[in-house]
C-alpha angles and dihedrals in degrees: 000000000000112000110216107259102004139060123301115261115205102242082236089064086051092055098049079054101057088041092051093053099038096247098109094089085045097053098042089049083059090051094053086043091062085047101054085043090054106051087043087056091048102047087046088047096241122155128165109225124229099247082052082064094042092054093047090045082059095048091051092044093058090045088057086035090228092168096179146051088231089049091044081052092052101048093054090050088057094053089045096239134121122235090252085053082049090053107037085056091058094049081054100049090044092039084056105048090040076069101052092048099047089045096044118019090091089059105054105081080063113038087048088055089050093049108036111129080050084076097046114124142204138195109232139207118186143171123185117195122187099232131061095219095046088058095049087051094056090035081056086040094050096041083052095050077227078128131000121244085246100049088046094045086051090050109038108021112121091215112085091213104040079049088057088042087053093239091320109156089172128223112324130177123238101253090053089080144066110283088230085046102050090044082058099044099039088048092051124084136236113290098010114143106216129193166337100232131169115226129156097283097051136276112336138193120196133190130199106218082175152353110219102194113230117268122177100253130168093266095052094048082056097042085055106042087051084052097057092039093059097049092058102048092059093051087053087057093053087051091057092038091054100049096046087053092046092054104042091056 
């Protein structure tokens, strides 16, 4: 195999590679994955078209703001890939989410109405200290207005970023949180300072600045749809691990 651009690598010495960093599983899950996608597309009779692939190369152009056929060239010579490589990867990705679309559109309405609350969000506000007793003195501090969340956020968190957002964690869903978390934050109210509460990166207070109720926008069909659709590529993937390991025994 010649990389474009640098010097060939024996496809052996890829695959070492892979094996020595532990990449090797997740690659070969991906390439099953293609596979499974594949043979479901065909048998549906679903194909991406070539001017589909030219409208998503163009997309992707203007978001890397590859203005030029000479910087588009340049680019894939720094990744190493050929134009047709470029191209083959986006009929896979569209292939793949065709896919999704055409299995799982019809099941969203519902599964949205059965899952919700799931889709709540919050805006949270959070500082994690790395002391218990630290947090209980700025909980005490901040119930006494002797210094605001944000102030103390900006002053005592232990992450950079969340210091200079002033203890901005920013709007999660609430599925993106700890069962035993979100039941504490969404039953808690506006401006309540909660905590502390010990969690595996030290002592934290939170604080809800507001609930947004859950609507079934574009994103969260998405959201939905990409869920289902992963669920049911890796059970594909059980299926095939299974029989192989059913008939090699």
């Amino acid at each position: 195999m010649t990389c474009p651009g640098t010097i060939p690598f024996e496809s052996e010495a890829i695959v070492n590679c892979l094996k020595r960093e532990v990449q090797l599983k997740k690659v070969c899950q991906k390439i099953l994955c293609r596979q499974v996608v594949e043979l479901a597309a065909r048998e549906r009779g679903i194909e991406v078209t070539s001017e589909e692939i030219q409208v998503e190369a163009d997309q992707q152009r203007y978001a890397m703001r590859l203005e030029s056929a000479a910087a588009t060239i340049a680019w894939l010579e720094s990744e190493m890939i050929t134009s047709e490589d470029w191209e083959a990867g986006i009929r896979d990705h569209l292939l793949a989410r065709k896919l999704a679309e055409h299995l799982f559109s019809h099941q969203v309405e519902r599964y949205f109405a059965e899952n919700r609350l799931n889709f709540d969000c919050i805006y949270l506000y959070r500082i994690v200290v790395p002391y218990e007793q630290l947090a209980q003195e700025l909980f005490y501090e901040i119930e006494e207005n002797e210094i605001s969340f944000f102030e103390a956020a900006h002053l005592y968190d232990i992450d950079q970023h969340r210091r200079l957002q002033c203890g901005y964690e920013g709007k999660l869903p609430r599925m993106s949180l700890k069962p035993e978390l979100a039941a504490i934050v969404f039953g808690a109210r506006v401006g309540e300072v909660i905590g502390a509460i010990q969690t595996d990166q030290g002592y934290e207070l939170l604080l809800v600045e507001e609930f947004e109720q859950a609507e079934l926008t574009a994103e969260v069909r998405q959201q939905i749809i990409d869920q289902l659709f992963n669920e049911w590529l890796n059970s594909e993937l059980n299926y095939l691990s299974a029989s192989h390991n059913h008939l090699s025994t």
